[in-house]
mmCIF file of the C-alpha atoms, coordinates in Angstrom:
data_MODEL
# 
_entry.id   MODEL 
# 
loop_
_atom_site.group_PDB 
_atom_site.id 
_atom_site.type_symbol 
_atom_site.label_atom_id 
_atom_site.label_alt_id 
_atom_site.label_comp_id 
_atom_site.label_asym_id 
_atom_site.label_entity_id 
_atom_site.label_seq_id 
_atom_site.pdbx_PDB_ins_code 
_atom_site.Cartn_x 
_atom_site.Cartn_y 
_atom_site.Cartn_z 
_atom_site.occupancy 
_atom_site.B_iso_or_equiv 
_atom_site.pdbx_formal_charge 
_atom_site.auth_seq_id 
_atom_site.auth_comp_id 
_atom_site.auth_asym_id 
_atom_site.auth_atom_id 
_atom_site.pdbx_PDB_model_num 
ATOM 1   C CA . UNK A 1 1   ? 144.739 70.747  98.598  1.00 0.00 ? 1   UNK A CA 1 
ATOM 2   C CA . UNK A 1 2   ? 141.293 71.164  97.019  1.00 0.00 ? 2   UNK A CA 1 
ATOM 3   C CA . UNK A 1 3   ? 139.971 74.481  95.969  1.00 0.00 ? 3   UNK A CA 1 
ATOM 4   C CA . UNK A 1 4   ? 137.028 76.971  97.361  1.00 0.00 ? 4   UNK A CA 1 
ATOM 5   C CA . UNK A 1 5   ? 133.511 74.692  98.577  1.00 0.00 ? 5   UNK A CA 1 
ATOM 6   C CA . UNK A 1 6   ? 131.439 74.504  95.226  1.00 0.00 ? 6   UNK A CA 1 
ATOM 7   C CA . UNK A 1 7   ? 128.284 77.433  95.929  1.00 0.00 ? 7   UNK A CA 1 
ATOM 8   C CA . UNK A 1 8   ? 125.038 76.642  95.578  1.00 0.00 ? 8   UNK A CA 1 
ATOM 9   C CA . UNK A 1 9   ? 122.808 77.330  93.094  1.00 0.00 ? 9   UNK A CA 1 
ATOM 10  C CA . UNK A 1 10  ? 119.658 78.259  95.836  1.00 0.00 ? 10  UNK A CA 1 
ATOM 11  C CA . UNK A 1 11  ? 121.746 80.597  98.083  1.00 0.00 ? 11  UNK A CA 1 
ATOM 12  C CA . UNK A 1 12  ? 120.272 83.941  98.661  1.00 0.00 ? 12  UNK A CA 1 
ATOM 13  C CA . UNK A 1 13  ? 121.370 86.966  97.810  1.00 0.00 ? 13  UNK A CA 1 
ATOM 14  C CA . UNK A 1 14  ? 122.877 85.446  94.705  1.00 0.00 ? 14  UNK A CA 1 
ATOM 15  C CA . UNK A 1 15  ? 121.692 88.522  92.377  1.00 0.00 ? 15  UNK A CA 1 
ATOM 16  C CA . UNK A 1 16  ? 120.827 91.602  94.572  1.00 0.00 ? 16  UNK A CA 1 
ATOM 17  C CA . UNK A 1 17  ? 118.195 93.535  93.059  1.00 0.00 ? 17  UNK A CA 1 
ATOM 18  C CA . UNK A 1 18  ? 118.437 97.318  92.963  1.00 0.00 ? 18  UNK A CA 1 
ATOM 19  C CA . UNK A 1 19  ? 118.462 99.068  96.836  1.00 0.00 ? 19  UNK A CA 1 
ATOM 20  C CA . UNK A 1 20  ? 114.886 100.052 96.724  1.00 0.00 ? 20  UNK A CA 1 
ATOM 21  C CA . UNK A 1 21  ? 113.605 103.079 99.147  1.00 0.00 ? 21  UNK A CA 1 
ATOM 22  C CA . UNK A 1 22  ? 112.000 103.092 102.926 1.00 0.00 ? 22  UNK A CA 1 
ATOM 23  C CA . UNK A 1 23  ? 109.059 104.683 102.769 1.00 0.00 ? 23  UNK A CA 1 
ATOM 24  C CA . UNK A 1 24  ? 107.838 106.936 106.201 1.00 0.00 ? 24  UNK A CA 1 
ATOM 25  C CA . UNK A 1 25  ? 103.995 107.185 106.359 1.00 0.00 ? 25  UNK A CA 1 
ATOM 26  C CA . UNK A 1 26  ? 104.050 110.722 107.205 1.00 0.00 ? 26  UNK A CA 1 
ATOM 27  C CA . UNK A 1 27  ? 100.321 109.939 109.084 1.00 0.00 ? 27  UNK A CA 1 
ATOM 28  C CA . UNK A 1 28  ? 101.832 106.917 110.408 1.00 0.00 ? 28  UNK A CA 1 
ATOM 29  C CA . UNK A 1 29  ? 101.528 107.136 114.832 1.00 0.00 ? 29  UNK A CA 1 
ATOM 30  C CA . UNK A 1 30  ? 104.231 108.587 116.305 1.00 0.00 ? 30  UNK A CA 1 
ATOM 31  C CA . UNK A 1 31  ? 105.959 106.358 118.811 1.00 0.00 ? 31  UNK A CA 1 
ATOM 32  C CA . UNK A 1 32  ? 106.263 106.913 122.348 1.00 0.00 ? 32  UNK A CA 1 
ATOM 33  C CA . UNK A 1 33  ? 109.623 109.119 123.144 1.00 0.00 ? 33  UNK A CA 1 
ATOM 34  C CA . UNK A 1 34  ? 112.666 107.240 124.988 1.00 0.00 ? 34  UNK A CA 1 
ATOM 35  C CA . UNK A 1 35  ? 113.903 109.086 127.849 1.00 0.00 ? 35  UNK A CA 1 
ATOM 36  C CA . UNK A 1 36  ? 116.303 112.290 126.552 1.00 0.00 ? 36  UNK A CA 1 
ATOM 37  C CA . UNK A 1 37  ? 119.889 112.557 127.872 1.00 0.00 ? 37  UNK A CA 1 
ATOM 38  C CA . UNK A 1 38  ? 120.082 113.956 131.252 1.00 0.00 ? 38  UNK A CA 1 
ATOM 39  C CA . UNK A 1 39  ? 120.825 117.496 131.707 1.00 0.00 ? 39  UNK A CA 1 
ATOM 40  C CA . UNK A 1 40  ? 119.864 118.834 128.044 1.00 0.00 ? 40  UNK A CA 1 
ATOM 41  C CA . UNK A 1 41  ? 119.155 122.733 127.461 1.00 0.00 ? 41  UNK A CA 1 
ATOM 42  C CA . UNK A 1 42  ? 115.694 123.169 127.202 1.00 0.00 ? 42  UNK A CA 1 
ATOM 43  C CA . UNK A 1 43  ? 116.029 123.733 123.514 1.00 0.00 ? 43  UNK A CA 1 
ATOM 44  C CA . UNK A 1 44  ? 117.920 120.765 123.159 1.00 0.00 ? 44  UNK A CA 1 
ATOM 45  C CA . UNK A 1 45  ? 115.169 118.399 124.929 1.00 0.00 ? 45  UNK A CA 1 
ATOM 46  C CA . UNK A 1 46  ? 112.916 120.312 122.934 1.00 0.00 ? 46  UNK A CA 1 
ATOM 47  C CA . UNK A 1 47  ? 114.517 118.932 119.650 1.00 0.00 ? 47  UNK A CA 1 
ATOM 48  C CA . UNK A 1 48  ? 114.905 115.208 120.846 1.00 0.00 ? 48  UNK A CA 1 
ATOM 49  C CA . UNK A 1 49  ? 110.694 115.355 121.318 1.00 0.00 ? 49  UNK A CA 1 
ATOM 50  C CA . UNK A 1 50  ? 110.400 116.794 118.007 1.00 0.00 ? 50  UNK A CA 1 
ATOM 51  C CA . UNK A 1 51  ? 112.412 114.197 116.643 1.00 0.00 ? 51  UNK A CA 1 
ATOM 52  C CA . UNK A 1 52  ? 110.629 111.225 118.160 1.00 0.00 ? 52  UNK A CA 1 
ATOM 53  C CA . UNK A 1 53  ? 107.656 112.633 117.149 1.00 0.00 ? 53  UNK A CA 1 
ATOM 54  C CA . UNK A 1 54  ? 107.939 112.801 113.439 1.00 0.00 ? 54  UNK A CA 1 
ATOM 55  C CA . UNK A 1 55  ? 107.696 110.240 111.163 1.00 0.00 ? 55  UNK A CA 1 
ATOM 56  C CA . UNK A 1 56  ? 111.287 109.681 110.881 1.00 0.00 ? 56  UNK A CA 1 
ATOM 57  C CA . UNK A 1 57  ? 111.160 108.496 114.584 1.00 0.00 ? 57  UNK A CA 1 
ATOM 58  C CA . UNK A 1 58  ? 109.746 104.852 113.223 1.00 0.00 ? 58  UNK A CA 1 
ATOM 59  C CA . UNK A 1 59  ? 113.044 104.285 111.073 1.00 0.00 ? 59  UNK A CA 1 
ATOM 60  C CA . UNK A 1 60  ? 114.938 103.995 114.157 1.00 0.00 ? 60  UNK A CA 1 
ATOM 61  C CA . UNK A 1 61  ? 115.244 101.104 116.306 1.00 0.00 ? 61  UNK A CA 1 
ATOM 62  C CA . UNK A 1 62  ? 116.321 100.473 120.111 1.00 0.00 ? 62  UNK A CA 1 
ATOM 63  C CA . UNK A 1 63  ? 120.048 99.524  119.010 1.00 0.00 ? 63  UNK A CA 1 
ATOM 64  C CA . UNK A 1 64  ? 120.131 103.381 117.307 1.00 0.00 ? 64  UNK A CA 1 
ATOM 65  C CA . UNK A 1 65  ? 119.525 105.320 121.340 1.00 0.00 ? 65  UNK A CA 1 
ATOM 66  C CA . UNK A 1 66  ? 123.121 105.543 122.254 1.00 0.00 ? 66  UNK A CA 1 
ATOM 67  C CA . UNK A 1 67  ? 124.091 106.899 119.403 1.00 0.00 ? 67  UNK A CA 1 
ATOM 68  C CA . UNK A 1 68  ? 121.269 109.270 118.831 1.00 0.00 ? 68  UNK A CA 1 
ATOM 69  C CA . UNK A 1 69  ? 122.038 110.269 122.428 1.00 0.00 ? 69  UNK A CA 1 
ATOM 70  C CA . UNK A 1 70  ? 125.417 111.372 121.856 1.00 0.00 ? 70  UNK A CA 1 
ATOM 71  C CA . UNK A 1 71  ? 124.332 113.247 118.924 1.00 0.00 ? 71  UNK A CA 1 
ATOM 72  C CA . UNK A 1 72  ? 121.936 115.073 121.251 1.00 0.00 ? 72  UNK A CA 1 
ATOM 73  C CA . UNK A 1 73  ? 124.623 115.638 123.781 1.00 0.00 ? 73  UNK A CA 1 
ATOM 74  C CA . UNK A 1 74  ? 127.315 116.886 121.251 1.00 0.00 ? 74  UNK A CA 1 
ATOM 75  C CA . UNK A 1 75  ? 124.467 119.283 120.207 1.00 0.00 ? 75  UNK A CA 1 
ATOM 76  C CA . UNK A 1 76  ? 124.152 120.349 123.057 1.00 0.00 ? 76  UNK A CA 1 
ATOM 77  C CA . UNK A 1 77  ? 127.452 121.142 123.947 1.00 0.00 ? 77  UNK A CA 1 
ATOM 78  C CA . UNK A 1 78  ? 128.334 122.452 120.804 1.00 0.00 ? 78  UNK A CA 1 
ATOM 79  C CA . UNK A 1 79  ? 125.124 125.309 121.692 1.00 0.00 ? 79  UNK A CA 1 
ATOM 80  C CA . UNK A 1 80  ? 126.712 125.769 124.851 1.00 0.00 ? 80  UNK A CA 1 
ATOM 81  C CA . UNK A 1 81  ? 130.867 125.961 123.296 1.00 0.00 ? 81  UNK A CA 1 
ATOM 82  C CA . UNK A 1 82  ? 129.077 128.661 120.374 1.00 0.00 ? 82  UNK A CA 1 
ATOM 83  C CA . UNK A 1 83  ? 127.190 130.795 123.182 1.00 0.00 ? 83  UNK A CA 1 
ATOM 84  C CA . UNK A 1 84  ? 130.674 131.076 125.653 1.00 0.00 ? 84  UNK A CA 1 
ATOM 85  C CA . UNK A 1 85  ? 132.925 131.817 122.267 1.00 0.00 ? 85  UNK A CA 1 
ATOM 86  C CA . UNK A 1 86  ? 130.227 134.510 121.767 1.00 0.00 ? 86  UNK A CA 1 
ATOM 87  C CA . UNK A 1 87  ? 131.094 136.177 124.564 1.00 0.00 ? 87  UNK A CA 1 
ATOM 88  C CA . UNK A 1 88  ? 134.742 136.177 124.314 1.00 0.00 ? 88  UNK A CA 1 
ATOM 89  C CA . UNK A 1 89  ? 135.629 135.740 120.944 1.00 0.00 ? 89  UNK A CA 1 
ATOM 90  C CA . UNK A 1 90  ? 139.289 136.728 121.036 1.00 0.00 ? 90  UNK A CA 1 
ATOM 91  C CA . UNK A 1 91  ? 141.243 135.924 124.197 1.00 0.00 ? 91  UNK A CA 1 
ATOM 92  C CA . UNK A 1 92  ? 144.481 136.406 125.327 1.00 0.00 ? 92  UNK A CA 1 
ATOM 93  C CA . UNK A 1 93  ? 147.238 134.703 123.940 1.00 0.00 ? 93  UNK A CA 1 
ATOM 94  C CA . UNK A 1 94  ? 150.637 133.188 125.632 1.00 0.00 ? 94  UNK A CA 1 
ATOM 95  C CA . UNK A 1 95  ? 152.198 136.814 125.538 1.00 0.00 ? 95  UNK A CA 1 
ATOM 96  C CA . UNK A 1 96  ? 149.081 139.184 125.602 1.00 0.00 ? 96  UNK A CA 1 
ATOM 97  C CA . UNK A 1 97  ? 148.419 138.921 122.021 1.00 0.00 ? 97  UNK A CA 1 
ATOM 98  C CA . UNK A 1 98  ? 145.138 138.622 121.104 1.00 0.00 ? 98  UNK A CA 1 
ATOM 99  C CA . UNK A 1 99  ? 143.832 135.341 118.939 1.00 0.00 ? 99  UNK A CA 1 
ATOM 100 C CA . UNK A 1 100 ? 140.623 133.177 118.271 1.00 0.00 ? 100 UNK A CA 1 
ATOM 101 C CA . UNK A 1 101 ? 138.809 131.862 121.412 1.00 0.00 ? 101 UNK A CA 1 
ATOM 102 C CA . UNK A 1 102 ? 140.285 127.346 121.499 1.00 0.00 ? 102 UNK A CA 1 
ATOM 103 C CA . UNK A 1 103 ? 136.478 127.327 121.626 1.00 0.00 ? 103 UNK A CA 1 
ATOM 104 C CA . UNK A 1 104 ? 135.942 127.612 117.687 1.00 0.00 ? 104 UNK A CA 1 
ATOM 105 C CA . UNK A 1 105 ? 138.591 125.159 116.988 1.00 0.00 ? 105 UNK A CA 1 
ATOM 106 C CA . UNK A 1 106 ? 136.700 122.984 119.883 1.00 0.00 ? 106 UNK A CA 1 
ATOM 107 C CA . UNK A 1 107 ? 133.042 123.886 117.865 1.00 0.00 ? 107 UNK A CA 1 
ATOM 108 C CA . UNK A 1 108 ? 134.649 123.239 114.753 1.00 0.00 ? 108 UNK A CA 1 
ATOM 109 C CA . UNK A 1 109 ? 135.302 119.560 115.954 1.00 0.00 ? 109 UNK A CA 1 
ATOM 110 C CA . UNK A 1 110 ? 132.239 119.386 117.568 1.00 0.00 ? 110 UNK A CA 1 
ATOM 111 C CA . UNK A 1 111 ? 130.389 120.177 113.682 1.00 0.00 ? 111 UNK A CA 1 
ATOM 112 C CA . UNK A 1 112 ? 132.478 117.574 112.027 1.00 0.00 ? 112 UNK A CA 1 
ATOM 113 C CA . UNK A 1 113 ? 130.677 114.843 114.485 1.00 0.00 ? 113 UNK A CA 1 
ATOM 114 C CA . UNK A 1 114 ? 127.272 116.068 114.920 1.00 0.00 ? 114 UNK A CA 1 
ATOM 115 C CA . UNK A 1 115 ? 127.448 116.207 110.922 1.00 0.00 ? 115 UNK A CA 1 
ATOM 116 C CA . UNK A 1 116 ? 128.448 112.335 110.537 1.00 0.00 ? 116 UNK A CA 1 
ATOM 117 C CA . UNK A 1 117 ? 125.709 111.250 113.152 1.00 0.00 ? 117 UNK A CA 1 
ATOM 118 C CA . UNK A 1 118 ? 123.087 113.476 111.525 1.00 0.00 ? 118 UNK A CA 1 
ATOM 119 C CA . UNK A 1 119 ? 124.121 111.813 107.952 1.00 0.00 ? 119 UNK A CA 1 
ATOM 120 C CA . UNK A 1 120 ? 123.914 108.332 109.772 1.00 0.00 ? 120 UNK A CA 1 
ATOM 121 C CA . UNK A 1 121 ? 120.202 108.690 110.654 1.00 0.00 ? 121 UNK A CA 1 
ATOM 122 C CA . UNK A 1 122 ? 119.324 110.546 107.960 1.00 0.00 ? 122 UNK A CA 1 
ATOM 123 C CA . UNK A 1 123 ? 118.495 113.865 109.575 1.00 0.00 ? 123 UNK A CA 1 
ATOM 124 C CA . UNK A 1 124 ? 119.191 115.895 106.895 1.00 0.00 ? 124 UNK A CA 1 
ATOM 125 C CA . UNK A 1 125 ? 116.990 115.737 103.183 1.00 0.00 ? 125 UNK A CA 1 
ATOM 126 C CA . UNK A 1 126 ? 120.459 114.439 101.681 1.00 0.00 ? 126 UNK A CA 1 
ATOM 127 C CA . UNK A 1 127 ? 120.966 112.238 104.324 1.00 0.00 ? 127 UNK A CA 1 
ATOM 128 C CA . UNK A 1 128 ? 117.556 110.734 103.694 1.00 0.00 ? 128 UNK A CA 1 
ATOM 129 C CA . UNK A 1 129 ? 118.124 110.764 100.033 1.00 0.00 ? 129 UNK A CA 1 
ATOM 130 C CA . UNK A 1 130 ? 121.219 108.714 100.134 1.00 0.00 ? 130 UNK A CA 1 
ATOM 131 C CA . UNK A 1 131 ? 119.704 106.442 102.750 1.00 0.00 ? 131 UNK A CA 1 
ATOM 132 C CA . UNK A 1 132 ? 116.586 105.680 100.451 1.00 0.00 ? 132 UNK A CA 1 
ATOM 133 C CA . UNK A 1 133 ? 114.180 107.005 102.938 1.00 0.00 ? 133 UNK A CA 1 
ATOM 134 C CA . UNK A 1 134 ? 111.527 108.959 101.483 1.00 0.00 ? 134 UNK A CA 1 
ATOM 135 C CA . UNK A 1 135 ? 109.185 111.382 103.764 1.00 0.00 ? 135 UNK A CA 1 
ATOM 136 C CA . UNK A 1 136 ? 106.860 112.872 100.569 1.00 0.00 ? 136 UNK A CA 1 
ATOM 137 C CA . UNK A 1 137 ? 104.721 110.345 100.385 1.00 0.00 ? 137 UNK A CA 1 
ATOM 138 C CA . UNK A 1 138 ? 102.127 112.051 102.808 1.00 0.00 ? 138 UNK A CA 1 
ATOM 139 C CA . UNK A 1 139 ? 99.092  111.833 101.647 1.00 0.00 ? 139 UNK A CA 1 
ATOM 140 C CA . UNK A 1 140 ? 98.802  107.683 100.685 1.00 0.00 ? 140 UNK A CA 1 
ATOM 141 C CA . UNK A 1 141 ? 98.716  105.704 103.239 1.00 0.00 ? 141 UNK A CA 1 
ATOM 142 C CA . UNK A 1 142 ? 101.148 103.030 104.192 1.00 0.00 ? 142 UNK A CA 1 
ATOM 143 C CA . UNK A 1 143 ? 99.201  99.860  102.738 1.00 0.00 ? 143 UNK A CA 1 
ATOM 144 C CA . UNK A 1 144 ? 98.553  101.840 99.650  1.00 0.00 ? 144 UNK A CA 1 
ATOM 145 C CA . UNK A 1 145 ? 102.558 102.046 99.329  1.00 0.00 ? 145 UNK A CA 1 
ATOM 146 C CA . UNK A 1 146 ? 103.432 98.434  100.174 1.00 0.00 ? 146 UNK A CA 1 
ATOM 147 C CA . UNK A 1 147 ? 101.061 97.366  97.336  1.00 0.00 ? 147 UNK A CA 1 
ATOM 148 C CA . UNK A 1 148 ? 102.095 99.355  94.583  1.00 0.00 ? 148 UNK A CA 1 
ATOM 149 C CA . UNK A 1 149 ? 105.840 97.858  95.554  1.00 0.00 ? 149 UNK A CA 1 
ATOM 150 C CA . UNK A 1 150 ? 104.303 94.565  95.444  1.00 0.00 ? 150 UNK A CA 1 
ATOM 151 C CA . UNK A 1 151 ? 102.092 95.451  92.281  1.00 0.00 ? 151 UNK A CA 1 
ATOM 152 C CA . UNK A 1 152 ? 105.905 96.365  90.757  1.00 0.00 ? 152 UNK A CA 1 
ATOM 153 C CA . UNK A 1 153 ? 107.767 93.202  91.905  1.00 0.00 ? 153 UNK A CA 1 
ATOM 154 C CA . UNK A 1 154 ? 105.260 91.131  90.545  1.00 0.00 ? 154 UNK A CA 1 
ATOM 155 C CA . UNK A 1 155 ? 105.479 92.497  86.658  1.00 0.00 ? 155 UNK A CA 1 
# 
């Protein structure tokens, strides 16, 4: 039995050069906003239009709504879950005792996903970091970037 197919010498990707960044014009047009998830708080929506209307908005793509949606949701709910704990934060227990509202194990949870979406899209400056996408570059404009990257390829 013959070994592995031979590879070619012309296929791409053969030597990956370094990751390089994604740079956000931060005066680049804001697109439109997609429709919010139904039945957000008001500060919630709020949020969601302030997202899609920073420059971060034109990293995402069409495929990224669901999942941005959820985020939104579990945000909300987890504003909701922290405002009912708040009111009751020690409940009664089996016997009578008094213990920790289920809601703070419940928020806790909540946190833990919220924090893993919001590291996804890069939501957070650490986020962006490790993603490569860089928001400081305000004040040059976008073709000014792309031709100092291809100014650097070329040498």
């Amino acid at each position: 039995m013959p070994g592995p197919a031979p590879k070619l010498e012309n296929r791409q990707r053969a030597h990956p050069g370094e990751a390089r960044p994604v740079i956000v014009s931060m005066s680049a047009r804001p697109r439109m906003s997609p429709e919010a998830p139904t039945a957000l708080l008001a500060a919630s929506a709020a949020d969601w239009a302030r997202l899609w209307a920073s420059p971060l908005a034109s990293t995402f793509v069409e495929s990224d709504l669901p999942a941005l949606r959820r985020l939104f949701q579990l945000r909300d709910e987890r504003t909701r879950s922290f405002r009912a704990a708040g009111r009751a934060r020690l409940v009664a227990g089996s016997k009578g005792q008094p213990r920790l509202s289920p809601l703070l194990g419940y928020i806790a949870q909540l946190d833990a996903e919220i924090r893993a979406l919001e590291d996804r899209f890069g939501l957070t400056p650490r986020a962006r970091m490790a993603l490569g996408i860089s928001l400081g570059e305000a004040h040059r404009s976008l073709a000014e970037l792309n031709a100092k990257f291809l100014e650097e390829e070329r040498e």
